[in-house]
RONU-444950 format. One record per atom (N, C-alpha, C, O, CB): x, y, z; residue in one letter. Coordinates in steps of 0.001 Angstrom, whole numbers, plus 500000, padded with zeros to 6 digits. Glycine has a CB too. Example, Ala and Ser with C-alpha at 12.3 -4.5 7.8 and 13.67 -1.06 7.14 Angstrom:
2
513190494310507800a 512300495500507800a 513200496700507800a 514236496681508465a 511308495527509046a 512850497750507080s 513670498940507140s 512900500030507870s 513409501138508039s 514084499402505725s 
//
This chain:
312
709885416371425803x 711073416752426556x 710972416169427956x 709889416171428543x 711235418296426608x 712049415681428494x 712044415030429983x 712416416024430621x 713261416915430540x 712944413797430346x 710710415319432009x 710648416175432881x 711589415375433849x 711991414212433843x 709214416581433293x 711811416583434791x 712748416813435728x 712095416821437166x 711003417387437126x 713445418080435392x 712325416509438024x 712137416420439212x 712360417737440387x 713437418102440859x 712883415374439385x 711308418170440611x 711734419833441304x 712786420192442019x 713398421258441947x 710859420336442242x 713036419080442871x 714405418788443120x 715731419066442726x 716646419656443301x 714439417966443026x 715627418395441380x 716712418382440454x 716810420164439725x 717834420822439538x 716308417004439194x 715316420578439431x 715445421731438591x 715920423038440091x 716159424229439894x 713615422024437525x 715931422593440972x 716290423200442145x 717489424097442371x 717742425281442592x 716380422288442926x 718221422701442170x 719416421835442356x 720144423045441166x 720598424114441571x 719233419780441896x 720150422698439851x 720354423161438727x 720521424921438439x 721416425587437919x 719305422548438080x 718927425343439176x 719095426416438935x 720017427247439887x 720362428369439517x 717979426799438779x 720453426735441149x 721156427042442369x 722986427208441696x 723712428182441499x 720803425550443684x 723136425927441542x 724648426138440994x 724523426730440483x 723437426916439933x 725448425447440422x 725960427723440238x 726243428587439420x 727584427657438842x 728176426723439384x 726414430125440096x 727811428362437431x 728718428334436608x 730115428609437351x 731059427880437046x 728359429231435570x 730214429147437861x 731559429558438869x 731910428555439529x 733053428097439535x 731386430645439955x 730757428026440278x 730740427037441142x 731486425508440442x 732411424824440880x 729155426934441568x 730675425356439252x 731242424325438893x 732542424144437575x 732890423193436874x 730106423674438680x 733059425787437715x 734222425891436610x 735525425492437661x 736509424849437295x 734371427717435764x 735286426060439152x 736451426493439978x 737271425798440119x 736794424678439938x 736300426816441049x 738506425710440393x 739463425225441237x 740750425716441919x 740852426918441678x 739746424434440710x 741620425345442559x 742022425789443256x 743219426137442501x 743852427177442681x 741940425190444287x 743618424892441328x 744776424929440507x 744508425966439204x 745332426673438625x 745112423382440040x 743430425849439012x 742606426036437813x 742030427732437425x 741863428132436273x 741307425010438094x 741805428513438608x 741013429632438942x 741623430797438241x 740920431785438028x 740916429843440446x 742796430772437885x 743849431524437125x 743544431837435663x 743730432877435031x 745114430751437159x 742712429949435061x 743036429879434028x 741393430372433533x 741132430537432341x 743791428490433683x 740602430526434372x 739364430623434120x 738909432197433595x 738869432932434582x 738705430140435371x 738768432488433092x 738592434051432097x 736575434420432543x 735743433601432932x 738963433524429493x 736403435836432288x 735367436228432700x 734147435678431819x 732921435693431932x 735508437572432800x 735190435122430765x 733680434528429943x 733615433335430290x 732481432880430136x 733550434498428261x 734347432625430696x 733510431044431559x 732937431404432584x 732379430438433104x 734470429740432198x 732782432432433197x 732215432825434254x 730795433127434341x 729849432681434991x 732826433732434582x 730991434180433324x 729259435047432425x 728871433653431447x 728116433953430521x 729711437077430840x 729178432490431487x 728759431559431046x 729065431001429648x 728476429976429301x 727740431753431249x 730003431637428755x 730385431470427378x 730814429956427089x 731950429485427146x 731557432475427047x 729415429211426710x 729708427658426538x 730214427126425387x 730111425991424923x 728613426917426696x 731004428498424830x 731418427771422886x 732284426697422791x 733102426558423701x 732360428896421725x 732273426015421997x 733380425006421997x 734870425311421669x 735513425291420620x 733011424056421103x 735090425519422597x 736459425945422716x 737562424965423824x 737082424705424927x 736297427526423239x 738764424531423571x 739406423280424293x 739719424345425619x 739997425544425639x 741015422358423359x 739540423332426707x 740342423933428386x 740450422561428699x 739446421903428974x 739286425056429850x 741675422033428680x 742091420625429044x 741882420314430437x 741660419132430701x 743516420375428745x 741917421337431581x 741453421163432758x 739719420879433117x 739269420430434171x 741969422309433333x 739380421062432579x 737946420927432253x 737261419627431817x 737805418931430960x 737715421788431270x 736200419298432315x 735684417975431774x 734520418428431095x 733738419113431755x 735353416815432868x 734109418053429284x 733490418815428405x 733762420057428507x 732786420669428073x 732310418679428419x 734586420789428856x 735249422387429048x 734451422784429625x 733955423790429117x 735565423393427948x 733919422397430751x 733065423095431600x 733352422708433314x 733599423474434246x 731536422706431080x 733234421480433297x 733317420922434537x 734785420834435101x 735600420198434432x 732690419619434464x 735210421457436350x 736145421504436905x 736289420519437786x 735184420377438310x 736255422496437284x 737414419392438455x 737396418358439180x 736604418975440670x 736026418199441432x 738973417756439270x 736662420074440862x 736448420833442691x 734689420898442434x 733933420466443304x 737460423135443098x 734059421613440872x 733300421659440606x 731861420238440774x 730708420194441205x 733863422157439699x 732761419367440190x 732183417991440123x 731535417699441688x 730439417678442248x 733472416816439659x 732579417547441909x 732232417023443724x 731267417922444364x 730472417308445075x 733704417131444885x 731039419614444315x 730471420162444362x 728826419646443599x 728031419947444489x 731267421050444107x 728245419219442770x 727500418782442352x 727276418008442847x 726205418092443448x 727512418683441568x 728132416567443008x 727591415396443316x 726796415618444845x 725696415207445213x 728796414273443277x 727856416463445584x 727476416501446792x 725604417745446702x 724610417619447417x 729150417188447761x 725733418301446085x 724100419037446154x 723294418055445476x 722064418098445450x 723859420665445279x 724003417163444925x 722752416009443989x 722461414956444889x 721523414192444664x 723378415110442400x 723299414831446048x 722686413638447284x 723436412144446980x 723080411052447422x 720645413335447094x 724461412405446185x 725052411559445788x 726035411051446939x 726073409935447458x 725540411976444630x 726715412023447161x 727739411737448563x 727277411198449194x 727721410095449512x 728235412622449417x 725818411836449850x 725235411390450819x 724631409845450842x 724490409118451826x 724364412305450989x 724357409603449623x 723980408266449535x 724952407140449429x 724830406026449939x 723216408189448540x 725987407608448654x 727722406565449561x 727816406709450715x 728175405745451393x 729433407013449250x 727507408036451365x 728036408013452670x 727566407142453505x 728227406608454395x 727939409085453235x 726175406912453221x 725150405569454453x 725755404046453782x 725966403087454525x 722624405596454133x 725978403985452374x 726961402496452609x 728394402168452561x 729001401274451972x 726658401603451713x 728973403609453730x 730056403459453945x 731456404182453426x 732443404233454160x 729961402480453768x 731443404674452238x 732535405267451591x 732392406869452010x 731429407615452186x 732484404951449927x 734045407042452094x 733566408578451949x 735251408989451941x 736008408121451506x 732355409373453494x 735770410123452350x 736989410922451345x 737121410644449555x 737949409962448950x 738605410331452001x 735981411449449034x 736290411057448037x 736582411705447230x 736302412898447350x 735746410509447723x 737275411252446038x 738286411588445231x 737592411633443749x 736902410676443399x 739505410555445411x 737809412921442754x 737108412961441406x 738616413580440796x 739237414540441254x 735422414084441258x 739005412690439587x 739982412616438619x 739261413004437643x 738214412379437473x 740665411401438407x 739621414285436582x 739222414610435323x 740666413881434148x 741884413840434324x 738970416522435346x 740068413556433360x 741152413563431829x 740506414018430678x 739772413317429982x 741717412018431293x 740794415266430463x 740624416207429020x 741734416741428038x 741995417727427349x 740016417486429393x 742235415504428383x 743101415685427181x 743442415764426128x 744269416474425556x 743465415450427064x 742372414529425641x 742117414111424332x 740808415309424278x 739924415532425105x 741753412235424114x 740998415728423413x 739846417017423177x 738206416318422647x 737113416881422580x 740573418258421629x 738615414824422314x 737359413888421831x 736774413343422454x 735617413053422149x 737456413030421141x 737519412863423951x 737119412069424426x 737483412494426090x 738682412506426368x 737583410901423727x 736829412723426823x 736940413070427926x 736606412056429146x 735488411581428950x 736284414109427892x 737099411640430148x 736975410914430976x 737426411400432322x 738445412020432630x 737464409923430561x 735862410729433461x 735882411661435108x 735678409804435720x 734851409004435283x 733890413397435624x 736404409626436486x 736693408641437657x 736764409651438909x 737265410734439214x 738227407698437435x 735827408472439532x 735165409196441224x 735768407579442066x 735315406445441914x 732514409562441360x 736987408075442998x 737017407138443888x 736571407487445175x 736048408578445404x 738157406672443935x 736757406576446068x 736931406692447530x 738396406523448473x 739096405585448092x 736030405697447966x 738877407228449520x 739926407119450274x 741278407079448937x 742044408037448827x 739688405666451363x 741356406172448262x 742283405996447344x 742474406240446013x 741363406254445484x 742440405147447390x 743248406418445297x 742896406542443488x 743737405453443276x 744966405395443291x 743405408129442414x 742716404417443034x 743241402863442253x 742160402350441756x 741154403053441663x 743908401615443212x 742160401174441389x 741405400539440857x 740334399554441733x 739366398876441389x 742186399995440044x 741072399844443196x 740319398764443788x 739353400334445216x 738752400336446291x 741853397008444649x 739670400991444525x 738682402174445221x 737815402717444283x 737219403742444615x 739455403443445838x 737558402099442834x 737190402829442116x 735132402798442566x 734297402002442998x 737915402301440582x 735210404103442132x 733021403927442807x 732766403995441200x 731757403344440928x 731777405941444172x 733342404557440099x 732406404874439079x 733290405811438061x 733907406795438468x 731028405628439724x 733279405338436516x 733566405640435341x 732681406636434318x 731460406479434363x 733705404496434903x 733127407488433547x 732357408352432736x 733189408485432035x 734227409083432319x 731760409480433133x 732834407741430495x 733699408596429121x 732357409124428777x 731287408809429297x 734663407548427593x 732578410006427789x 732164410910427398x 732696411883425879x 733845412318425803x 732221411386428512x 731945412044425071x 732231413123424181x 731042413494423537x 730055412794423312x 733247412811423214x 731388415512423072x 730408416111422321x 730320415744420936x 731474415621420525x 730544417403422404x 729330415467419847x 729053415174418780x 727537415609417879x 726369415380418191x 729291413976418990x 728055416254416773x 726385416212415892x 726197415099415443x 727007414584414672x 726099417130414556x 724860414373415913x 723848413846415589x 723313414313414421x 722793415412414609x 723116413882416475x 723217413890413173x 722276413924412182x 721768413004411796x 722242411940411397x 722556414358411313x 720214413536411939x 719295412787411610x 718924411833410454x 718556412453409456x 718652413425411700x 718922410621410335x 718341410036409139x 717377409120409576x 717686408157410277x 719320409378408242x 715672409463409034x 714614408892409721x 714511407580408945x 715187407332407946x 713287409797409756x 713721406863409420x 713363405965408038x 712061406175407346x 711616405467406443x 713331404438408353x 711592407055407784x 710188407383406928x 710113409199406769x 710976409849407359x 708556406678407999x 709089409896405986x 709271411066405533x 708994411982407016x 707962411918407683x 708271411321404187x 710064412737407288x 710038413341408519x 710906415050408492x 711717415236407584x 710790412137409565x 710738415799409172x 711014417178408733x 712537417253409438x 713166418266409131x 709761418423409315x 712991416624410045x 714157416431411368x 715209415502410063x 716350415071410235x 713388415127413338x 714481415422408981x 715800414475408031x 716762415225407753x 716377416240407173x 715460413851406535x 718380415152407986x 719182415983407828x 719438416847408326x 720289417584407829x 719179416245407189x 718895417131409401x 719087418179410837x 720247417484411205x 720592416359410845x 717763418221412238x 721157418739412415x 721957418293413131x 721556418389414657x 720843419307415063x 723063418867412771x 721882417731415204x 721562417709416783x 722773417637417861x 723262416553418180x 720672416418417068x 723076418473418225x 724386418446419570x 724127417893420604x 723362418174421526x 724852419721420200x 725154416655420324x 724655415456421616x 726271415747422939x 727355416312423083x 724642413016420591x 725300414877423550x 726725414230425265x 726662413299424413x 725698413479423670x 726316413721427496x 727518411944424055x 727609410568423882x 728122410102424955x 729317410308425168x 728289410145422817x 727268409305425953x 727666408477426926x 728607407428426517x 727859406457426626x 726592407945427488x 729750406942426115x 730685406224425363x 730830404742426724x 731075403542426597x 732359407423424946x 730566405527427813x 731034404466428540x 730217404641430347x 729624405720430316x 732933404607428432x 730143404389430891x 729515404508432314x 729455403391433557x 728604402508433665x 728177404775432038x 730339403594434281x 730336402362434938x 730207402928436944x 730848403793437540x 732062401402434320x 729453402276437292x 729114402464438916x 729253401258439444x 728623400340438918x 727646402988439331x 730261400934440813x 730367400090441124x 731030399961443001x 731780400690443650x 730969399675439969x 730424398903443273x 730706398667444438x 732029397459444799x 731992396273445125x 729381398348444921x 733190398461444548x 734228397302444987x 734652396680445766x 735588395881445749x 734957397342444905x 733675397150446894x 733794396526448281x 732991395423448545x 733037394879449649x 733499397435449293x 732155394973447526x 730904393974447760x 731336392666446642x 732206392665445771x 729131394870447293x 730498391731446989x 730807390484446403x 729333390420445899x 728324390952446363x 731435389215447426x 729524389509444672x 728272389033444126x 727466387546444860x 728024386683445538x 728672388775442556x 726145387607444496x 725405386685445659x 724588386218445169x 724228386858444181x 724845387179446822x 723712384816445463x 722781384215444394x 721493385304444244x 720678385400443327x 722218382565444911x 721630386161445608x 720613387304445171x 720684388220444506x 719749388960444196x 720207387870445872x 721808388310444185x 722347389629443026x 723683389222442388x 724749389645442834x 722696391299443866x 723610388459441419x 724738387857440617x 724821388836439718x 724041389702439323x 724560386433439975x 726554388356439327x 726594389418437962x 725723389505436798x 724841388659436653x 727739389253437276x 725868390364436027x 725200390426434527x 726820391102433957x 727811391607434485x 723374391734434305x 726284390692432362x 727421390957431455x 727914392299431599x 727318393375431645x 727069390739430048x 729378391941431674x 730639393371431972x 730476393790433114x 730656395004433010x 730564394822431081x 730224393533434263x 730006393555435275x 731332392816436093x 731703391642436074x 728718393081435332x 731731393681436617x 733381393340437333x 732357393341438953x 732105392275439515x 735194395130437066x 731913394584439463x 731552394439440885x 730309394536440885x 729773394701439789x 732100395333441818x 729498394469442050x 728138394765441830x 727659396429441510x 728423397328441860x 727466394226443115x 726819396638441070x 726425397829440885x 726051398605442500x 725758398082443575x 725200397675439826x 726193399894442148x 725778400919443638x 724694401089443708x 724376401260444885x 726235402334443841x 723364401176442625x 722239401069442339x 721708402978442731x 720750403156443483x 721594399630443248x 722416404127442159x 722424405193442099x 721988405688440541x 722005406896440305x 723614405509442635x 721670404909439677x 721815404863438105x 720663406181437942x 720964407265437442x 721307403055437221x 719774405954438290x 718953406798437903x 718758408558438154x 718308409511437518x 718072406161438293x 719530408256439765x 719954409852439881x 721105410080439245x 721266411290439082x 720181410400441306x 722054409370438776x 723324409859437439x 722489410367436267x 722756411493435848x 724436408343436698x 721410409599435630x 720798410146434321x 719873411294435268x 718880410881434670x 719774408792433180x 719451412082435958x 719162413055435969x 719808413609436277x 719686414680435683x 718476413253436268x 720821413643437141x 722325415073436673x 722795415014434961x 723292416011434439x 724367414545437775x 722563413688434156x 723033414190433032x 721940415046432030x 722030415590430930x 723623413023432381x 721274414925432655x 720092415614431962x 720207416911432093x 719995417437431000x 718782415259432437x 720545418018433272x 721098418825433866x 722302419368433274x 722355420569433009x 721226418382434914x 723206418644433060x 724651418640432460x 724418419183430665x 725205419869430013x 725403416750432632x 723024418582430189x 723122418498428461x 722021419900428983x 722180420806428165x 722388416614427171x 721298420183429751x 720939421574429709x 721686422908430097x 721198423951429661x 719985421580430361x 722839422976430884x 723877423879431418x 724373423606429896x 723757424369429152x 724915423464432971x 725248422803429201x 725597422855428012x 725185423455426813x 725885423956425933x 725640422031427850x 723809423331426889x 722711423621425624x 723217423083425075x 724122423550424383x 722301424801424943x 722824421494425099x 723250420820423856x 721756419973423927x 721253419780425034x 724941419831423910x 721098419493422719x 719632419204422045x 719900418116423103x 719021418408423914x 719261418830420115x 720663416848423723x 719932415576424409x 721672414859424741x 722784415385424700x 718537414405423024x 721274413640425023x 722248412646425494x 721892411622424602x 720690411401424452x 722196412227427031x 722654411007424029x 722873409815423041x 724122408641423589x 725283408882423918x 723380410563421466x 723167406894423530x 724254406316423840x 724205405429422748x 723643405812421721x 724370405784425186x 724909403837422827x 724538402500422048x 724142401590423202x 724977402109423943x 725853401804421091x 723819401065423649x 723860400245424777x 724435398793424660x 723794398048423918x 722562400184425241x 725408398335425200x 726340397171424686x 725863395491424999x 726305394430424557x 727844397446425462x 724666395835426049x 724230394850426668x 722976395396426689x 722686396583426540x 724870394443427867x 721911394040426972x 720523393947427047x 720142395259427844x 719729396394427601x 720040392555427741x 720600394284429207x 720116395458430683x 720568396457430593x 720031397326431281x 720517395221432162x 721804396888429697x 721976398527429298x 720640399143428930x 720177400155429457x 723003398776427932x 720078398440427987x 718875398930427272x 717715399193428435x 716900400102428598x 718377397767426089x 717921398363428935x 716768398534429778x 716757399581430764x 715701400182430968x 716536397406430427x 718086399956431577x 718197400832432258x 718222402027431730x 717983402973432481x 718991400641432866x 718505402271430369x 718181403915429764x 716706403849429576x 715995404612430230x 718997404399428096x 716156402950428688x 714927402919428451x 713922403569428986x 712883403926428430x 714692402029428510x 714385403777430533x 713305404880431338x 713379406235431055x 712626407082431535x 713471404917432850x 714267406440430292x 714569407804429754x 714527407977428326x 713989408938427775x 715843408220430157x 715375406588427468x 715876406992426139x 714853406055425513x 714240405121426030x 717587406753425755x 714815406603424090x 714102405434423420x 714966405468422299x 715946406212422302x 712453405556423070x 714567404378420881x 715816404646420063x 715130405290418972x 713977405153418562x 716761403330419613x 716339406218418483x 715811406784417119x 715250406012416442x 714033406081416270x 716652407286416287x 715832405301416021x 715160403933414863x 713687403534415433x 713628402842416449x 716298402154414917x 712646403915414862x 711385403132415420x 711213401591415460x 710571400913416261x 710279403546414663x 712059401159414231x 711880399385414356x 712895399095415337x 712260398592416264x 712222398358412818x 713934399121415611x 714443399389416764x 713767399489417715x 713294398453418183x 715016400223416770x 713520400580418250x 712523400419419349x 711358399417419628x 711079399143420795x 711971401453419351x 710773398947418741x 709589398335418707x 710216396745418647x 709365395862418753x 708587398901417398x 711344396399418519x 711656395467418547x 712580395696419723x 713572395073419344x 711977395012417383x 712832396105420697x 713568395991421708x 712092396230423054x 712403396228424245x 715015397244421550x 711001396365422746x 709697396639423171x 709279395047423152x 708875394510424183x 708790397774422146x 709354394610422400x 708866393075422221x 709935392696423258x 709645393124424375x 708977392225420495x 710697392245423220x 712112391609423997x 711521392105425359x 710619391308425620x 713964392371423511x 711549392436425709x 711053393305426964x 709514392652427465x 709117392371428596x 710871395133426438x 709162392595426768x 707763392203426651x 707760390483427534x 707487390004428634x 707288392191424705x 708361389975425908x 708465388518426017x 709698388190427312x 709376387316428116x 708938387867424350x 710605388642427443x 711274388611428341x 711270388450429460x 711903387593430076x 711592389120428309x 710318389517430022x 710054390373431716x 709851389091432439x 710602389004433410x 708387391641431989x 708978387951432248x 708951386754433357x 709984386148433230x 709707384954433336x 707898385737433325x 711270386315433024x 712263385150432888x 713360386080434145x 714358385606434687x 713014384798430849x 712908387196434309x 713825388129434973x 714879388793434146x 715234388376433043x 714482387450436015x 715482390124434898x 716803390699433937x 717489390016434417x 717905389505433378x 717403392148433887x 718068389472435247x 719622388621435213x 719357387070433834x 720235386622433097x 719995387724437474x 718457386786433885x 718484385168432707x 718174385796431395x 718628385233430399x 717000383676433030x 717167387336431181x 716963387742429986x 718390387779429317x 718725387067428371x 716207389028430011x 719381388947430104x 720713389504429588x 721363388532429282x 721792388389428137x 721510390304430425x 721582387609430306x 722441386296429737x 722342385606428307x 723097385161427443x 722116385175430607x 720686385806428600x 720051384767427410x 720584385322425798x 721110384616424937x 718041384843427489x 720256386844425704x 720663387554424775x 722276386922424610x 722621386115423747x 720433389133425153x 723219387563425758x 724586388098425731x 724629386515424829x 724911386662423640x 725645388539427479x 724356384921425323x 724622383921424791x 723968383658423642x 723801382445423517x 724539383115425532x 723562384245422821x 722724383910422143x 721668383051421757x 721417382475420699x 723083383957421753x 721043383104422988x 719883381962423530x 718561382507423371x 717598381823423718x 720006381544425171x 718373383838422812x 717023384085422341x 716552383928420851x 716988384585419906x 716770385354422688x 715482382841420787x 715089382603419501x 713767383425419092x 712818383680419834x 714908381126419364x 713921383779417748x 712497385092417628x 711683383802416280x 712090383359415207x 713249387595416595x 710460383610417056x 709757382518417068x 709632382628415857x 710120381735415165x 708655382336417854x 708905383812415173x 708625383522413806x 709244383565412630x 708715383629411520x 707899384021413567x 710718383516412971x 711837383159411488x 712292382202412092x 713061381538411396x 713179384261410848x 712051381591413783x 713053380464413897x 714258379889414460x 714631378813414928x 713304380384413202x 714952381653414100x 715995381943414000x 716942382076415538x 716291381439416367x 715807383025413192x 717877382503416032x 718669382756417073x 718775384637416836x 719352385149415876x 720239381707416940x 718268385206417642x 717852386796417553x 719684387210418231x 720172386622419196x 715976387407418933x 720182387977417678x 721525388457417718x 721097389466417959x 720139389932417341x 722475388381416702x 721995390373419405x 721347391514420499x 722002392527418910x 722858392223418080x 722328391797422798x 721055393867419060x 722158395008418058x 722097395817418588x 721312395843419536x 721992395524416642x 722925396973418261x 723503398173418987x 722620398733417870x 722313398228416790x 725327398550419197x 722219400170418535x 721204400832417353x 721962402111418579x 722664401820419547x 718863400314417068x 721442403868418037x 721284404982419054x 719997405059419988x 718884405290419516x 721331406249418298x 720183404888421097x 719157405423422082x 719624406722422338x 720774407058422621x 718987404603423425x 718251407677422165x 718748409004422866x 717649409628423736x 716576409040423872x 719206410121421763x 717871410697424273x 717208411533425321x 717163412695425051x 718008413403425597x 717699411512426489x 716592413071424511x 716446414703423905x 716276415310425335x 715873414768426364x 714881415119422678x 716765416800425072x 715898417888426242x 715452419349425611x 715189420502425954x 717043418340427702x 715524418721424754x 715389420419423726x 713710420129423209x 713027419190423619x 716906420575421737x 713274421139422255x 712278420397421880x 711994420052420480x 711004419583419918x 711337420913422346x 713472420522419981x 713131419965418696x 712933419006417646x 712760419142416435x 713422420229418406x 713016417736418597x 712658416446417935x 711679415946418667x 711397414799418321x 713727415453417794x 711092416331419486x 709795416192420467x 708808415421419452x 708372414293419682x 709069417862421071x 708526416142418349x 707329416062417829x 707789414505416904x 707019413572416672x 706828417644416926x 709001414583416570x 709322413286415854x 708645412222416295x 707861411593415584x 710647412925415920x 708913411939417541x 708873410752418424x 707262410718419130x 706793409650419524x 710193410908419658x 706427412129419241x 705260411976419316x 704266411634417782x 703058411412417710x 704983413161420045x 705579411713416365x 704100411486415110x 703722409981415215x 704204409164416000x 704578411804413094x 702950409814414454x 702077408911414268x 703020407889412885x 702886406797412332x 700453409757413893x 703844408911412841x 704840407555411492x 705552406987412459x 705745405774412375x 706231408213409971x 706041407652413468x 707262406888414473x 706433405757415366x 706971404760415848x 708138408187415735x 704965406106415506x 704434405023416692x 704085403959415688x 704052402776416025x 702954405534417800x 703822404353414462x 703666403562413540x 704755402084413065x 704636400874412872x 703563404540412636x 705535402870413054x 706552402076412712x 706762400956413934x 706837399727413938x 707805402996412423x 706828402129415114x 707285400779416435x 706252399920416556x 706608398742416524x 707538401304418160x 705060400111416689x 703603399010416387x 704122398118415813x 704138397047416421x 702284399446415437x 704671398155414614x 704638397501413831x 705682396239413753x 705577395236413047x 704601398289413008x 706561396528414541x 707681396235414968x 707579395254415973x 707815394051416085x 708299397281415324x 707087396304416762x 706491395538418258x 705652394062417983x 705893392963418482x 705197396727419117x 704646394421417064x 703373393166416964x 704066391688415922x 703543390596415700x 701601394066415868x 705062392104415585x 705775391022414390x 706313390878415294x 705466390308415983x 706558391234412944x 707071390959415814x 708041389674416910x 707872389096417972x 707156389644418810x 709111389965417413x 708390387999418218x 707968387069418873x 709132386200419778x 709438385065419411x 707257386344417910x 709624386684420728x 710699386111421431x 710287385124422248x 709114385113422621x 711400387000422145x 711361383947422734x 711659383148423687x 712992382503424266x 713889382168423492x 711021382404423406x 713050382416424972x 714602381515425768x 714667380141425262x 713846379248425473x 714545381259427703x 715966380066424425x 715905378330424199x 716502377761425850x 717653378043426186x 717292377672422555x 715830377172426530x 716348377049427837x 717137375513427777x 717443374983428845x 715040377190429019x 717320375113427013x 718439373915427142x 719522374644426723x 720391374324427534x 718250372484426210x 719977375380426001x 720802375909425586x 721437376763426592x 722613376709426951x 720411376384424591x 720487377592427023x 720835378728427938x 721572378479428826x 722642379053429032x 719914379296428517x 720813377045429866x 721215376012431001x 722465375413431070x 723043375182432132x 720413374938430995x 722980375108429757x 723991374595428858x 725402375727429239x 726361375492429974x 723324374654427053x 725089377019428421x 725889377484428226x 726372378778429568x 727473379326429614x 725572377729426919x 725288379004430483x 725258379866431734x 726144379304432761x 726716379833433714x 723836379997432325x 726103377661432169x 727445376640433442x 728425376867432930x 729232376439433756x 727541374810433681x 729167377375431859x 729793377122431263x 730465378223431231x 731601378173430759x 729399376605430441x 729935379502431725x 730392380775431416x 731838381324432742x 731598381083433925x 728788381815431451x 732756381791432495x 734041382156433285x 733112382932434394x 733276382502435536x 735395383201432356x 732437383693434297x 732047384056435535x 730817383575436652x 730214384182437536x 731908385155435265x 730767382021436084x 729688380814436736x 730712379833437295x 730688379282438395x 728542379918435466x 731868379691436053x 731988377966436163x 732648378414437533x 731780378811438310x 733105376798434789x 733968378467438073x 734162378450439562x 732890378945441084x 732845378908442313x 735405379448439543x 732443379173440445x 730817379639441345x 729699379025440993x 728812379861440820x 730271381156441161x 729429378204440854x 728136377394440190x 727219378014441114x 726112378359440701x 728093375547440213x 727622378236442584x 726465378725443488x 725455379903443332x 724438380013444018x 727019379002444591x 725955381018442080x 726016382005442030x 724440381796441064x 723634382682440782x 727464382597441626x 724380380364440721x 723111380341439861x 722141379476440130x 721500378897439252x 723352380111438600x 721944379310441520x 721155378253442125x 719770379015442253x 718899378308442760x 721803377669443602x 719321380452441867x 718578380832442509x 717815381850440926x 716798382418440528x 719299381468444002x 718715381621440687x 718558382567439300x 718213381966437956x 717663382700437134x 719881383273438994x 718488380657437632x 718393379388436591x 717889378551436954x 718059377453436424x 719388378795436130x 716820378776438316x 716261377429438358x 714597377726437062x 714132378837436809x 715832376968440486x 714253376855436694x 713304376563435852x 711991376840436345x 711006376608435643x 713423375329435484x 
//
């Protein structure tokens, strides 16, 4: 189970439920059992996962040091939009001064879902259900900044990142424990997705894992901005079929409960990733890469953007 930072468990145990149901529009609609804490799944369209209130949110961010850390590069009146409408799919946009697109700081879809388990080897968690967050979507961004040969884009990347990522996955960690729900589950759509949960998530799938462990491995001297590319273009060849390695979406998750704890500590799961891990064999076809990185819509009018990042 992931540990938490005293800080954070601080933080957590301080808010109250009130705190983060309230609002000003909203306070009417709020009944004594969201109050005394009644987390059943039940729809409140004002609500983000029927819990989080827009007044609530900001309230958090601001005890999580989040404000405070926009506030030193500059932003601040800021603005948190809930949409719970769709009872599946819930979505919270956090701007600054404005609600547009060109104030936007950061995206969250989101929805609740059972997880059931299917291992690939004999395991007691086969056919269990598990109540996940599905991170569907997550985006942090600095729309006030331009990209630079020192920090060029990576794939899906509209602005540069705010580089806050890691205190977001420990409020969500926080969020799937106020919920009582078993963990957080994503897919990761891109390389450096993987990599940035990775400090938290690993993937169910042990060959999965153990093959996204290799990549990582073989990777790390080429840097994350030429690894991701290399993938996104399909410029990584896995030496011993030959072949052109095609990135896959598998589940990464983050338990906080403890009942798959032991999964991921047996000896079939490390087994499997070993095994995984020691068979593959990655590299950058770098004519190719070189080839196709000039070539890409968010290079070709900027060639400058890769003078520092693709040199050999």
């Amino acid at each position: 189970m992931v540990q938490q930072p005293k800080k954070y468990r601080r933080i957590y145990e301080n808010l109250t439920n009130f705190e983060l149901q309230r609002t000003s529009e909203a306070d009417k609609l709020i009944s004594s059992e969201d109050i005394l804490g009644d987390l059943r799944d039940k729809e409140r369209p004002h609500l983000f996962l029927n819990f989080y209130s827009e007044q609530g949110v900001m309230k958090a961010l601001e005890e999580y040091g989040i404000f405070n850390d926009l506030n030193k590069r500059g932003f601040h009146d800021f603005i948190v939009k809930i949409n719970a409408l769709d009872p599946y799919r819930h979505t919270l946009k956090a701007y600054f001064q404005k609600e547009d697109q060109d104030h936007l700081l950061g995206e969250l879809i989101v929805r609740k879902k059972y997880f059931i388990a299917k291992p690939i080897f004999s395991s007691s968690i086969a056919g269990q259900k598990f109540s996940m967050i599905v991170i569907e979507w997550l985006t942090l961004q600095d729309p006030t900044a331009q990209f630079t040969p020192h920090r060029p884009p990576l794939p899906g990347q509209i602005y540069p990142g705010l580089r806050i990522g890691r205190k977001i996955v420990g409020i969500f960690v926080n969020m799937s424990l106020r919920l009582k729900t078993d963990g957080l589950l994503n897919i990761p759509e891109y390389y450096h997705n993987a990599v940035f949960y990775s400090k938290h998530f690993r993937y169910v799938n042990p060959t999965s894992e153990g093959q996204f462990l290799a990549m990582q491995r073989d990777l790390r001297m080429a840097g994350l901005f030429k690894a991701t590319w290399a993938v996104e273009l399909n410029c990584v060849i896995e030496k011993n079929s030959g072949e052109t390695w095609k990135w896959f979406t598998d589940e990464q998750v983050l338990f906080v409960s403890e009942k798959m704890e032991k999964y991921f500590e047996s000896k079939e799961y490390d087994k499997k990733v070993q095994e995984a891990f020691n068979y593959h064999d990655f590299a950058i076809d770098e004519i190719r890469f070189h080839k196709l990185i000039r070539q890409h819509p968010s290079f070709k009018s900027v060639p400058e953007l890769l003078e520092e990042t693709t040199r050999v």
